[in-house]
N, CA, C and O atoms as a printed pandas DataFrame, in Angstrom:
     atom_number atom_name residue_name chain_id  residue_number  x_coord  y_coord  z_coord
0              1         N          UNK        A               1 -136.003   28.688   26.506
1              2        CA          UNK        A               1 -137.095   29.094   27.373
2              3         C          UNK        A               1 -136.672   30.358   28.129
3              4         O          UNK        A               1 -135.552   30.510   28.617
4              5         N          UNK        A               2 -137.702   31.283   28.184
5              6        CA          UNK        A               2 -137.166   32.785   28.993
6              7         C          UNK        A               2 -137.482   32.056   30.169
7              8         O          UNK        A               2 -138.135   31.063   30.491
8              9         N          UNK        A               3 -136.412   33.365   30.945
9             10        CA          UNK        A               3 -136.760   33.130   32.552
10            11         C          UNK        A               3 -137.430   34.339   32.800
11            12         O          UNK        A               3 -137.465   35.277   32.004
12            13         N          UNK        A               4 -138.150   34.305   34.300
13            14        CA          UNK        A               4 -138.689   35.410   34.794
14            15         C          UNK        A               4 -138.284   35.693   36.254
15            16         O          UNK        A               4 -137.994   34.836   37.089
16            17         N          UNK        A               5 -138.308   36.921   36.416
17            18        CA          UNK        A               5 -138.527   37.530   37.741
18            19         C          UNK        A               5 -140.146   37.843   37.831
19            20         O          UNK        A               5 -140.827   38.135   36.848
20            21         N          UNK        A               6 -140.689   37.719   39.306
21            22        CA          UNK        A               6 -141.280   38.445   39.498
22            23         C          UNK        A               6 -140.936   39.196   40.934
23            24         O          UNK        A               6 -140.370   38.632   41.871
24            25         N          UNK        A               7 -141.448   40.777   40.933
25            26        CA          UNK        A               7 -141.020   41.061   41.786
26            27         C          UNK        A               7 -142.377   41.724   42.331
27            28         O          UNK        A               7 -143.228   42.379   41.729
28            29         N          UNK        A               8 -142.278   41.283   43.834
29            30        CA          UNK        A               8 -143.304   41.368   44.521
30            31         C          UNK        A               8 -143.388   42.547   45.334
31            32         O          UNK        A               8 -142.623   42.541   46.298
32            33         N          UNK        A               9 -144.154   43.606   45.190
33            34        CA          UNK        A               9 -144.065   44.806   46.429
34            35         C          UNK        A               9 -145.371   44.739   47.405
35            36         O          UNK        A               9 -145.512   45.648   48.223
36            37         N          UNK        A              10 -146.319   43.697   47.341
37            38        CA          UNK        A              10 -147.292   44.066   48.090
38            39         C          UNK        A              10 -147.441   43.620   49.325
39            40         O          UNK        A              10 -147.471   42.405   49.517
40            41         N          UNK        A              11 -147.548   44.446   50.288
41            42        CA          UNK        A              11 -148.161   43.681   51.985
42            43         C          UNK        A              11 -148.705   42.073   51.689
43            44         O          UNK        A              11 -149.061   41.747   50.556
44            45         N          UNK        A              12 -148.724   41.209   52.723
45            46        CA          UNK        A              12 -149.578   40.229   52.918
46            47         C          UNK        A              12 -150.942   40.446   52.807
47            48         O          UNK        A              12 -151.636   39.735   52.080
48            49         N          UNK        A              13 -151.465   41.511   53.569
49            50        CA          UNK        A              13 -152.358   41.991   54.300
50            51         C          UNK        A              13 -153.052   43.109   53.186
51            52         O          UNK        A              13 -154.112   43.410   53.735
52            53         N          UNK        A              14 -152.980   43.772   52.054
53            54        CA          UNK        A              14 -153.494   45.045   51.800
54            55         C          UNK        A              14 -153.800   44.590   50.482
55            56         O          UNK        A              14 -153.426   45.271   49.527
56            57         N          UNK        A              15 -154.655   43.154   50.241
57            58        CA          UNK        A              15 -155.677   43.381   49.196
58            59         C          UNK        A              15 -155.443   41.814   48.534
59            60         O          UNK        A              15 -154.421   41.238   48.905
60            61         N          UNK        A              16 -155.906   41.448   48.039
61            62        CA          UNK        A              16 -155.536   40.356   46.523
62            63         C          UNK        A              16 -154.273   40.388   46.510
63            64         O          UNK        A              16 -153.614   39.424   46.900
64            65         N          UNK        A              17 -153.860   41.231   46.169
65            66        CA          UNK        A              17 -152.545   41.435   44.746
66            67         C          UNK        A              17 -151.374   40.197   45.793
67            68         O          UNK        A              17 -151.042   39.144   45.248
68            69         N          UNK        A              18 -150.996   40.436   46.897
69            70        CA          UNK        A              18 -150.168   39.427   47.502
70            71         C          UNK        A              18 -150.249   37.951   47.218
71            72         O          UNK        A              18 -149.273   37.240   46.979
72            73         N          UNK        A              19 -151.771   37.474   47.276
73            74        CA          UNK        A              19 -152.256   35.946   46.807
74            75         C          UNK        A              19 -151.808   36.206   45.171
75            76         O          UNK        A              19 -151.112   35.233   44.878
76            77         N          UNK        A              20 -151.878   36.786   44.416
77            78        CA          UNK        A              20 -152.304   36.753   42.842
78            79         C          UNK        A              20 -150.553   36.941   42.460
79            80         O          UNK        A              20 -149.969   36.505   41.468
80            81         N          UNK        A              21 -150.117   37.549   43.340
81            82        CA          UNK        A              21 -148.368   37.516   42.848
82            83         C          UNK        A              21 -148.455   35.806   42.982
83            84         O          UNK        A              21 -148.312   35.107   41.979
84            85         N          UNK        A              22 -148.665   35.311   44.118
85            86        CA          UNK        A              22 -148.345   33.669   44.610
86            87         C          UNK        A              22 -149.016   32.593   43.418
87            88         O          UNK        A              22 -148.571   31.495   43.081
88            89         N          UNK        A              23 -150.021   33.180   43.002
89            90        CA          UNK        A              23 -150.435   32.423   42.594
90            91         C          UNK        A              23 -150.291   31.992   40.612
91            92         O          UNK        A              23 -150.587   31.049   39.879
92            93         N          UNK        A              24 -149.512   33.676   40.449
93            94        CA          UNK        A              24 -148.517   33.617   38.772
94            95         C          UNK        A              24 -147.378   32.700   39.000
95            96         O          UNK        A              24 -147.021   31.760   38.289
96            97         N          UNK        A              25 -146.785   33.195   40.286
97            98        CA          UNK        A              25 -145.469   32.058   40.544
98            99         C          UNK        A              25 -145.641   30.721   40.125
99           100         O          UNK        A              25 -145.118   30.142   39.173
100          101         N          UNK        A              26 -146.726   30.167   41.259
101          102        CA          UNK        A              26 -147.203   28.962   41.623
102          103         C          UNK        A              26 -147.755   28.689   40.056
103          104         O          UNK        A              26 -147.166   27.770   39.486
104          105         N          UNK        A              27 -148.571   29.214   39.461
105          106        CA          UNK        A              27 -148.607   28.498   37.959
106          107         C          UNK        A              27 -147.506   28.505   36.697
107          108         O          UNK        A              27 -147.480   27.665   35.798
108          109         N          UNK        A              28 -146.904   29.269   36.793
109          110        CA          UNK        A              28 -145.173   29.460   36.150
110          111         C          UNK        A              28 -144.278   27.920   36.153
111          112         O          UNK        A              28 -143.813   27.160   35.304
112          113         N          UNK        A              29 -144.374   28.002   37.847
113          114        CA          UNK        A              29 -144.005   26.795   37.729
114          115         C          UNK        A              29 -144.531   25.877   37.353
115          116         O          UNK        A              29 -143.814   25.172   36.644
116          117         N          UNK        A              30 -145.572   25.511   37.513
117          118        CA          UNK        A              30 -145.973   24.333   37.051
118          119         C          UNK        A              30 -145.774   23.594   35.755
119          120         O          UNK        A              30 -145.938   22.424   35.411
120          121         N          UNK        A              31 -145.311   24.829   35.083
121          122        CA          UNK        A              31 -145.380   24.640   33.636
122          123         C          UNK        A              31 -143.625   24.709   33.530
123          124         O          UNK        A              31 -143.164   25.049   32.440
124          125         N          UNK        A              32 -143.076   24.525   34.175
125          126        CA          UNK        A              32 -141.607   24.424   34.311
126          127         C          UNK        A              32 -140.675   25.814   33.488
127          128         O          UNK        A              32 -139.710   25.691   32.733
128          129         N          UNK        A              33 -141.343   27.085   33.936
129          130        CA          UNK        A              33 -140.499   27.801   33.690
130          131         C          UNK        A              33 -139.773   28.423   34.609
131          132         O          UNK        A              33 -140.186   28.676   35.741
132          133         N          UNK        A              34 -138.483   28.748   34.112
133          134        CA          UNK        A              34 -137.474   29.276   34.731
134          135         C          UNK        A              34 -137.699   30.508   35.928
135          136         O          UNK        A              34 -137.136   31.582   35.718
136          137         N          UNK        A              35 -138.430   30.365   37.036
137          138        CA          UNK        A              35 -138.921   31.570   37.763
138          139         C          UNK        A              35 -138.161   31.715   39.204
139          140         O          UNK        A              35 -137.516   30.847   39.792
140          141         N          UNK        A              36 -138.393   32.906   39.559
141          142        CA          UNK        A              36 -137.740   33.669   41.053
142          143         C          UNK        A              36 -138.612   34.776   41.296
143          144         O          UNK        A              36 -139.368   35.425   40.573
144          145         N          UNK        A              37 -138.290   34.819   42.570
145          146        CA          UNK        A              37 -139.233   35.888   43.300
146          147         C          UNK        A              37 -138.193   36.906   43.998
147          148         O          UNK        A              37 -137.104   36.488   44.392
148          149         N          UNK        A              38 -138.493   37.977   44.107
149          150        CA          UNK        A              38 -137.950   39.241   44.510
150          151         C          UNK        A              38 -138.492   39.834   45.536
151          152         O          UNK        A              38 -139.237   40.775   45.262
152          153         N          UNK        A              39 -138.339   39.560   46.674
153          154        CA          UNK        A              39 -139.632   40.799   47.593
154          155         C          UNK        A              39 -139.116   41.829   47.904
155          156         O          UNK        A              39 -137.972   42.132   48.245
156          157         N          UNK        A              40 -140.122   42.422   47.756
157          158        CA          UNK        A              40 -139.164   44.416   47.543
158          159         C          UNK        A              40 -140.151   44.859   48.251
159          160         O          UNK        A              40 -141.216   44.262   48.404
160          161         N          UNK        A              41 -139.720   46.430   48.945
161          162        CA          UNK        A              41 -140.408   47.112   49.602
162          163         C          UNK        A              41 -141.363   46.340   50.478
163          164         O          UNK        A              41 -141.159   45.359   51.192
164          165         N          UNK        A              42 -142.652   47.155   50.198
165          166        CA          UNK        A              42 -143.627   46.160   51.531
166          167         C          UNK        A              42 -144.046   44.513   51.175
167          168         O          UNK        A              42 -144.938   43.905   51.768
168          169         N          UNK        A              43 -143.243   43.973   50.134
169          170        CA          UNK        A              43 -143.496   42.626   50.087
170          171         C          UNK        A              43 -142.657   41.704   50.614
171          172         O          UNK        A              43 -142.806   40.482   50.598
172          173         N          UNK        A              44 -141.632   42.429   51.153
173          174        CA          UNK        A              44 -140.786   42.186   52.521
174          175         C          UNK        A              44 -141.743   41.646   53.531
175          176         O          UNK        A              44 -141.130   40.832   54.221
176          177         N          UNK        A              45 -142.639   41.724   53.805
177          178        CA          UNK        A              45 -143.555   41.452   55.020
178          179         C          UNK        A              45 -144.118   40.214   54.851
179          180         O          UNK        A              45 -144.860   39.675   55.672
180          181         N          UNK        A              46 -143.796   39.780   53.858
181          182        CA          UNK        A              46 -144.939   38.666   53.410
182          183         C          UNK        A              46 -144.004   37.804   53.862
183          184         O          UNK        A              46 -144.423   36.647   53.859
184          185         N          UNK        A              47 -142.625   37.956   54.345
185          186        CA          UNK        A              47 -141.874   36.694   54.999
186          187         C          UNK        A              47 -141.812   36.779   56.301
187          188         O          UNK        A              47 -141.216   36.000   57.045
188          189         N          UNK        A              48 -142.505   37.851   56.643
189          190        CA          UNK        A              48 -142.470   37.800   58.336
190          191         C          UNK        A              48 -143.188   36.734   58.903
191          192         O          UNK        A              48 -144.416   36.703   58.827
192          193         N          UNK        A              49 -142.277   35.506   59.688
193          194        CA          UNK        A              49 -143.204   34.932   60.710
194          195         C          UNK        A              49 -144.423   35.090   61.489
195          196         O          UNK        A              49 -144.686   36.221   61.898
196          197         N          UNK        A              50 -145.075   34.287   61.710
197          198        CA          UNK        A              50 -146.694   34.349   62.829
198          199         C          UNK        A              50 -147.708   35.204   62.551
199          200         O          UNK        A              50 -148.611   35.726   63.204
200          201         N          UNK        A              51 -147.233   35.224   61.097
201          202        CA          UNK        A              51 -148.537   36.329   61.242
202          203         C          UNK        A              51 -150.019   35.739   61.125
203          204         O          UNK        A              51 -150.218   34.555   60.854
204          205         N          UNK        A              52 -150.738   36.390   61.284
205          206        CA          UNK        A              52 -152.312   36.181   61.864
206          207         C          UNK        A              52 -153.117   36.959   61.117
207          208         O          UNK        A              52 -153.672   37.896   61.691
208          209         N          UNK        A              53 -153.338   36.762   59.801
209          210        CA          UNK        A              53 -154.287   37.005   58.819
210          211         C          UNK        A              53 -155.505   37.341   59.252
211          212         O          UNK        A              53 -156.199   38.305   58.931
212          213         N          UNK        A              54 -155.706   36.504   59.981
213          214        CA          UNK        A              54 -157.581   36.385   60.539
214          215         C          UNK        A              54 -157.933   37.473   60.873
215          216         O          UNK        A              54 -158.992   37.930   60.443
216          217         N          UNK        A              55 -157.218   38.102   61.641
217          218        CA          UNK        A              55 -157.345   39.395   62.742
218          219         C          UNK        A              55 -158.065   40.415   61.704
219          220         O          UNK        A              55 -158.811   41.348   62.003
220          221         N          UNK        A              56 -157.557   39.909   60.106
221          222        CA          UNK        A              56 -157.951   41.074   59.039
222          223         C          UNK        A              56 -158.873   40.554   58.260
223          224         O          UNK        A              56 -159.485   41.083   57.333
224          225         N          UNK        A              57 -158.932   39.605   58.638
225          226        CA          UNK        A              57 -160.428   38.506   57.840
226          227         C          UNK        A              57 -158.942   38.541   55.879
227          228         O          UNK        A              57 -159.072   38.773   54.677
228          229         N          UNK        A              58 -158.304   38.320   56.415
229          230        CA          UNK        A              58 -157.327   37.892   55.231
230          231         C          UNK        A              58 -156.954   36.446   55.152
231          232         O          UNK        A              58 -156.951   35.711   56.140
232          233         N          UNK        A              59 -156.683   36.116   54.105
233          234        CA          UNK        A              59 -156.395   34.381   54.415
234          235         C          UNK        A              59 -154.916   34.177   54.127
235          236         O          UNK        A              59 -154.289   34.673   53.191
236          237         N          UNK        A              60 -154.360   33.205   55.271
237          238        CA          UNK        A              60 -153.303   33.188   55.304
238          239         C          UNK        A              60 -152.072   32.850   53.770
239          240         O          UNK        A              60 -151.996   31.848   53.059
240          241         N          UNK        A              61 -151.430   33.890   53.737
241          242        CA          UNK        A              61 -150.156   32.974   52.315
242          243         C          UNK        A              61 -149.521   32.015   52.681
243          244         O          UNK        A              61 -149.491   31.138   51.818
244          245         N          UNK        A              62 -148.743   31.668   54.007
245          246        CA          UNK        A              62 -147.735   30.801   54.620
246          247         C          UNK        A              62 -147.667   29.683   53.309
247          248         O          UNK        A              62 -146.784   29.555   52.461
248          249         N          UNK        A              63 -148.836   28.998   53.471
249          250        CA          UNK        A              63 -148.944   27.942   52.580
250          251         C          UNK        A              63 -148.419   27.860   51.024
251          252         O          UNK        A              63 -147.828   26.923   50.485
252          253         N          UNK        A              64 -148.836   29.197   50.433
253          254        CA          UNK        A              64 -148.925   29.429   49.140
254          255         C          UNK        A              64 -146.871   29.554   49.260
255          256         O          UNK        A              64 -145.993   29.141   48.503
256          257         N          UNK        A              65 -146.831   30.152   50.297
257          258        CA          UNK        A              65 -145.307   30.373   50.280
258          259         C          UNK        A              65 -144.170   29.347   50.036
259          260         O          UNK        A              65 -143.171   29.368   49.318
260          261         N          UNK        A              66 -144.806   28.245   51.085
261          262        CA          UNK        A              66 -143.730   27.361   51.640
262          263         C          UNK        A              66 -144.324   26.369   50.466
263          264         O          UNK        A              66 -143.808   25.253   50.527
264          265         N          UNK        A              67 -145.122   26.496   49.593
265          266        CA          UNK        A              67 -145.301   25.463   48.286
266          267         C          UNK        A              67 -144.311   25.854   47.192
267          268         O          UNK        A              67 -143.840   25.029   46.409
268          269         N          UNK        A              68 -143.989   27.292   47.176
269          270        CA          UNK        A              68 -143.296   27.697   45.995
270          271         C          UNK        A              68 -142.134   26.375   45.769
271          272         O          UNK        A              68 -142.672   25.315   45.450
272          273         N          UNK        A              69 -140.803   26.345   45.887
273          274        CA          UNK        A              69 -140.438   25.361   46.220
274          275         C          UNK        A              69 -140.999   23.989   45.749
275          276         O          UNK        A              69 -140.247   23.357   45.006
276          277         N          UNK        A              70 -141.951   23.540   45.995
277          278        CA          UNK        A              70 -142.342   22.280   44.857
278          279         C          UNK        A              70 -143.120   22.547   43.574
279          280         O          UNK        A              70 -143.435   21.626   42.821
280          281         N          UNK        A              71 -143.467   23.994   43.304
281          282        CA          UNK        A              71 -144.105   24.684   41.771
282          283         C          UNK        A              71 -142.674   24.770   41.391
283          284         O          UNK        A              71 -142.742   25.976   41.153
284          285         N          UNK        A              72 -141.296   24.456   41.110
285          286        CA          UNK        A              72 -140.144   24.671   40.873
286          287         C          UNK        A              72 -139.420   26.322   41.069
287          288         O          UNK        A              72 -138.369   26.770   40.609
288          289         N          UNK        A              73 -140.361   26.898   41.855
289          290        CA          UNK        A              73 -139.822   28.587   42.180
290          291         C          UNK        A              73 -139.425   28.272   43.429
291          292         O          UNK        A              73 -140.048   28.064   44.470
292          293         N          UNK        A              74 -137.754   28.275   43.017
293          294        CA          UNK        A              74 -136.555   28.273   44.418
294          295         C          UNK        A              74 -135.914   29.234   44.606
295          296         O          UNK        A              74 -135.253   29.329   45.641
296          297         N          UNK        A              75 -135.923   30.122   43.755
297          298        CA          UNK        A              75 -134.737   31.156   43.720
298          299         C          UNK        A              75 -135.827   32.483   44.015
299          300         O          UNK        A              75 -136.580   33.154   43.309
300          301         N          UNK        A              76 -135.487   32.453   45.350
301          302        CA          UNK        A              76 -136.175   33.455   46.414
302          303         C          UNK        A              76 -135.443   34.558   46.534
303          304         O          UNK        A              76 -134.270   34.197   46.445
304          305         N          UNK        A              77 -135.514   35.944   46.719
305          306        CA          UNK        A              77 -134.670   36.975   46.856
306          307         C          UNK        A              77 -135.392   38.197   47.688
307          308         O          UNK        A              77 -136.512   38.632   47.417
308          309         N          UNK        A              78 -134.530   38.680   48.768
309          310        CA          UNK        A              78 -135.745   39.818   49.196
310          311         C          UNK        A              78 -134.471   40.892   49.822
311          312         O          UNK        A              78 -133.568   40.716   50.640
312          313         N          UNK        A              79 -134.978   42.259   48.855
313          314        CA          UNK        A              79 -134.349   42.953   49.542
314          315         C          UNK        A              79 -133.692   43.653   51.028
315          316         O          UNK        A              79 -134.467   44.074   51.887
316          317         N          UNK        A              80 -132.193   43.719   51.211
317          318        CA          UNK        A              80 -131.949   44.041   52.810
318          319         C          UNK        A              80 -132.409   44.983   52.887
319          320         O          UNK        A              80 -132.878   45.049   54.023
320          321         N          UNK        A              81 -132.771   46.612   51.898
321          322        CA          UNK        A              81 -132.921   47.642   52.498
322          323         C          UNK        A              81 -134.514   47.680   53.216
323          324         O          UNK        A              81 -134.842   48.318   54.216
324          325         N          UNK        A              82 -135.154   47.013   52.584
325          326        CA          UNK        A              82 -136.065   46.923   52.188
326          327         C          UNK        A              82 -136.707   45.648   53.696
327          328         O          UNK        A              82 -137.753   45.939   54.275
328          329         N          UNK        A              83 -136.132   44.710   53.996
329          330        CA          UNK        A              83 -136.229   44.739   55.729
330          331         C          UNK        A              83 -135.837   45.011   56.639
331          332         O          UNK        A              83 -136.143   44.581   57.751
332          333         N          UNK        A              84 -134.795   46.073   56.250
333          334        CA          UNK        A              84 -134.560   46.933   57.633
334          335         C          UNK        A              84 -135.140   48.541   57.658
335          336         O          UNK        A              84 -134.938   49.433   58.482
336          337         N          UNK        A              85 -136.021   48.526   56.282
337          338        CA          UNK        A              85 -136.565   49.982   56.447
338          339         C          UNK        A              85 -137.946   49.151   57.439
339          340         O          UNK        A              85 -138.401   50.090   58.091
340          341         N          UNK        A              86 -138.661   48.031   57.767
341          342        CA          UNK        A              86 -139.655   47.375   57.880
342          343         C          UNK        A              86 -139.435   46.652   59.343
343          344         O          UNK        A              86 -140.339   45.983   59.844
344          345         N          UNK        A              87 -138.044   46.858   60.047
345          346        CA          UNK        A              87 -137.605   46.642   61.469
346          347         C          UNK        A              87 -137.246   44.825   61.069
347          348         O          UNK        A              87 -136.958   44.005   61.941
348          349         N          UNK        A              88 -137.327   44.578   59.923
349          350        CA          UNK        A              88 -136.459   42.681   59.912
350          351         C          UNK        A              88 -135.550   42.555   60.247
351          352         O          UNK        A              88 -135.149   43.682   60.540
352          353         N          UNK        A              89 -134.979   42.011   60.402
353          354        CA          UNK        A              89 -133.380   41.223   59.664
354          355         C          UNK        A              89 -133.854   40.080   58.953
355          356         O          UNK        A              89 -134.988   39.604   58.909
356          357         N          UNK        A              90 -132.752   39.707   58.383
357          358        CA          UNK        A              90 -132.582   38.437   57.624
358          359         C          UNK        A              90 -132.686   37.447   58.580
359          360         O          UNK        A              90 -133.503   36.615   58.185
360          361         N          UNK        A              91 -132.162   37.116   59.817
361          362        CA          UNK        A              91 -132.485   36.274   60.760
362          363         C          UNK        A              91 -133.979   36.055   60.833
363          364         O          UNK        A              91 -134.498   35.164   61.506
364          365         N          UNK        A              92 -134.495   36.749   60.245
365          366        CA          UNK        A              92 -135.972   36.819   60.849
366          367         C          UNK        A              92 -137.092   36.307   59.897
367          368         O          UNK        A              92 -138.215   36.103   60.357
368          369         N          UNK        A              93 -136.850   36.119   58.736
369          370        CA          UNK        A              93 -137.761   35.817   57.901
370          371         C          UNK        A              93 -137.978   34.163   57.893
371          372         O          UNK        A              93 -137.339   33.262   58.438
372          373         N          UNK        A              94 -138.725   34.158   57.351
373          374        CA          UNK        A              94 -139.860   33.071   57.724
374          375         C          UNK        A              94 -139.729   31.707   56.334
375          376         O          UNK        A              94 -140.137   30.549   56.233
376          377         N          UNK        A              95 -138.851   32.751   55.362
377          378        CA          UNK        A              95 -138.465   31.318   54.120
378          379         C          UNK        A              95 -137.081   31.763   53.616
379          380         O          UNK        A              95 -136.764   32.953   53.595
380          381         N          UNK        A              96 -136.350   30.874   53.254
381          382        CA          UNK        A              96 -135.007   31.172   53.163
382          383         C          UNK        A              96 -135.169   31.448   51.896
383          384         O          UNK        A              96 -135.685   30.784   50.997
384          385         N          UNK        A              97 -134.511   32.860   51.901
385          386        CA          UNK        A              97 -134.197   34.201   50.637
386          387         C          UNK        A              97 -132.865   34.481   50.395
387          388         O          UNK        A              97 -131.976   34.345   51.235
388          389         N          UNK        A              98 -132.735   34.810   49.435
389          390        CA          UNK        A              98 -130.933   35.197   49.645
390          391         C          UNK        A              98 -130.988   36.990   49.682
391          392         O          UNK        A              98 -131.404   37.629   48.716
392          393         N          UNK        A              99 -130.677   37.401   50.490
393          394        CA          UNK        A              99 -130.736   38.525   50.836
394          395         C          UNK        A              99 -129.966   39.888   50.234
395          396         O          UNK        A              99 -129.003   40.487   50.713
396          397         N          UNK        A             100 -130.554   40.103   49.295
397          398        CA          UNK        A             100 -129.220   41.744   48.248
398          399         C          UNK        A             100 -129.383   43.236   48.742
399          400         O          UNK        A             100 -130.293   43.823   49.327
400          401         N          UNK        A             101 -128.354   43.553   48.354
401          402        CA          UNK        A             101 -127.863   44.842   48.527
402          403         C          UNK        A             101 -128.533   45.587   47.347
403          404         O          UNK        A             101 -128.346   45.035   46.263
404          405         N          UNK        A             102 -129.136   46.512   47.324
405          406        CA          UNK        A             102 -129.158   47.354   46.053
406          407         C          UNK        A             102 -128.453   46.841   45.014
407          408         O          UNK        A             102 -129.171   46.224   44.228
408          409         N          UNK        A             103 -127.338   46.875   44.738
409          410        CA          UNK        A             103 -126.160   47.092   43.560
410          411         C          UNK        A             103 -126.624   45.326   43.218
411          412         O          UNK        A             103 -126.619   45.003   42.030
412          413         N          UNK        A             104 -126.889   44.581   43.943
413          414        CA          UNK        A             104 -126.733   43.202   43.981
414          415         C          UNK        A             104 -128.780   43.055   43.053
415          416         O          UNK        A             104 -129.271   42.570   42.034
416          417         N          UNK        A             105 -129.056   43.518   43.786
417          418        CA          UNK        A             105 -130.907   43.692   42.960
418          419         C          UNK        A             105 -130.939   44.165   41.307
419          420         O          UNK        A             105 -131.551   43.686   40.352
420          421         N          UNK        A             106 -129.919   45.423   41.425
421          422        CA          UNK        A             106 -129.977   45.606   40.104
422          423         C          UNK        A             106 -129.268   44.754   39.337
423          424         O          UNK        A             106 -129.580   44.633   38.152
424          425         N          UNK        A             107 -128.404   44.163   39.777
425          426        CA          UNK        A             107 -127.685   42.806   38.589
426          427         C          UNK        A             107 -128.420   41.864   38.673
427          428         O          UNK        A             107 -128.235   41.114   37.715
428          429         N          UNK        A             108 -129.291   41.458   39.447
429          430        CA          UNK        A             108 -130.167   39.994   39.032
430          431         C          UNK        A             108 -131.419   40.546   38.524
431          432         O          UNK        A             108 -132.208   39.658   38.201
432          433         N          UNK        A             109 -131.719   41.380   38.404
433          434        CA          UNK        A             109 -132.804   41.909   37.361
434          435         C          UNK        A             109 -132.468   41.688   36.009
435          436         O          UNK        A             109 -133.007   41.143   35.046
436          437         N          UNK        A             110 -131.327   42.328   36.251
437          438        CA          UNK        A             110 -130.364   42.030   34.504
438          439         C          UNK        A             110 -130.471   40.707   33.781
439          440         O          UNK        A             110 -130.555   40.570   32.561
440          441         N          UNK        A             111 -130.458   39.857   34.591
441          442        CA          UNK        A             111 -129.970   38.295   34.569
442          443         C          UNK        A             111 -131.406   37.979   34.024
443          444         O          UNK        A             111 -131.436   36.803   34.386
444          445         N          UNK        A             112 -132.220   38.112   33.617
445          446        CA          UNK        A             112 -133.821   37.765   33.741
446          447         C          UNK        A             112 -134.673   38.221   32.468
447          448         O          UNK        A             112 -135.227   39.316   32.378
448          449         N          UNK        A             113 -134.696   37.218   31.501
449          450        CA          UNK        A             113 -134.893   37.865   30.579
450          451         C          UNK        A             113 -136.356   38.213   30.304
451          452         O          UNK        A             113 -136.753   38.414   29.157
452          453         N          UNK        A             114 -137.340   38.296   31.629
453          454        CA          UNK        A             114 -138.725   38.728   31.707
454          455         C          UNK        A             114 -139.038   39.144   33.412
455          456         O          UNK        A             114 -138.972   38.386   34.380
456          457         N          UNK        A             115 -139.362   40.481   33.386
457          458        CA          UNK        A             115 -139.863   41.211   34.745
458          459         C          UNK        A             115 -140.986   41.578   35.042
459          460         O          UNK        A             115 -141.489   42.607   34.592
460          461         N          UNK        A             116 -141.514   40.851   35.788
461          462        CA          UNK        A             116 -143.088   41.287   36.020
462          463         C          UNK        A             116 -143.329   41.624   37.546
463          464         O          UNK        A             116 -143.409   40.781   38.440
464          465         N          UNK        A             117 -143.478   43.576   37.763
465          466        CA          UNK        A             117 -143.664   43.663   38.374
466          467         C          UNK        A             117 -145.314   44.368   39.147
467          468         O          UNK        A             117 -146.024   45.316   38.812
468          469         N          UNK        A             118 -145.415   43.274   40.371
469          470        CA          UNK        A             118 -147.278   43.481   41.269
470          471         C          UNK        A             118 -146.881   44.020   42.338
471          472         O          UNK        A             118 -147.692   44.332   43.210
């Protein structure tokens, strides 16, 4: 069975594409394939705590998030440069990710024998 990455660059907040990454995951798993998530660039945000969707008439991910995890997608990953270009830290995110370095992103890409990136 291939495994996949997907790697996620989109805001919470700036359209579909954030739900529709959640929601390839969330059916991936279901079907018990080998999957992980990557948040890169502005999909870094999508682990920021408290956020308040409404304010944008957006509907909240939290949920879709903190389900990954029982769709069998555990292997969470979100780039450091990538929340500290965005004012995070790793202290700060909202689902436990394992947090890479550049050099460390490009070797688990490697590892993955399917990349789909939204």
């Amino acid at each position: 069975m291939k495994s996949l990455l997907i790697i996620n660059r989109q805001a919470p907040w700036s359209g579909p594409g954030a739900r529709e990454v959640l929601d390839i995951a969330l059916a991936g798993g279901a079907f018990d394939l080998p999957i992980a998530m990557l948040f890169l660039d502005d999909g870094a945000l999508q682990l920021k705590p408290q956020q308040q969707p409404t304010t944008l008439q957006q509907k909240d991910l939290s949920a879709n998030l903190q389900a990954l995890p029982m769709f069998g997608v555990e292997s969470l990953y979100v780039s450091a440069r990538s929340l500290a270009e965005r004012g995070m830290s790793p202290d700060s995110i909202a689902m436990p990710a394992v947090v890479l370095t550049d050099s460390e992103l490009r070797a688990l890409i490697q590892r993955y024998d399917q990349v789909v990136t939204i």
